[in-house]
C-alpha positions in Angstrom: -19.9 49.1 85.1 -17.7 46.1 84.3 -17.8 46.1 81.0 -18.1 49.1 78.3 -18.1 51.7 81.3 -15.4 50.2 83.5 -12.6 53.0 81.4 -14.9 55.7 83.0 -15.0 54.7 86.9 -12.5 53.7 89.5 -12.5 50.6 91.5 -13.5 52.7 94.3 -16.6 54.5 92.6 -17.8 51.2 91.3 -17.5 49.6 94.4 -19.8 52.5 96.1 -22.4 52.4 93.4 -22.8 48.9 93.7 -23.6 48.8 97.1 -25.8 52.0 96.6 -28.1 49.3 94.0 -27.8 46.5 96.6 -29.6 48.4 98.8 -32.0 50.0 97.1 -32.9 46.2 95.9 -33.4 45.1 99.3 -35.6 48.4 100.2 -37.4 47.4 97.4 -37.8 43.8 98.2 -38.7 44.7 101.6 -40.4 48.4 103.0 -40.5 49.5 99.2 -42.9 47.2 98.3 -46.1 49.4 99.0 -44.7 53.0 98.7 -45.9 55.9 96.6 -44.9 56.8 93.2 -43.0 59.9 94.7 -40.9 57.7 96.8 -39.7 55.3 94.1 -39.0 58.7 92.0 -37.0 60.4 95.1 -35.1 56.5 95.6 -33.9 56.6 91.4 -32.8 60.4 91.6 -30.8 59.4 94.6 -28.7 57.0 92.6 -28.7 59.4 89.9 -26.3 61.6 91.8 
């Protein structure tokens, strides 16, 4: 989002969606680690919105 996409996304929406991915990383590192399938699919359409 910083380089070829920053045209598309405001300071503000960047900002949001890169604390969205910080913590799914830390969910992942942490109560992630032994989930189902169906979790991981629900986590990646949640940042898909």
């Amino acid at each position: 989002l910083h380089d070829k996409y920053q045209e598309f996304v405001t300071d503000s929406e960047r900002e949001e969606f890169s604390v969205k991915l910080q913590e799914v990383e830390d969910w992942l590192y942490e109560d992630g680690e032994d989930e189902t399938k169906g979790v991981y699919i629900a986590k990646l359409e949640e940042l898909k919105k």
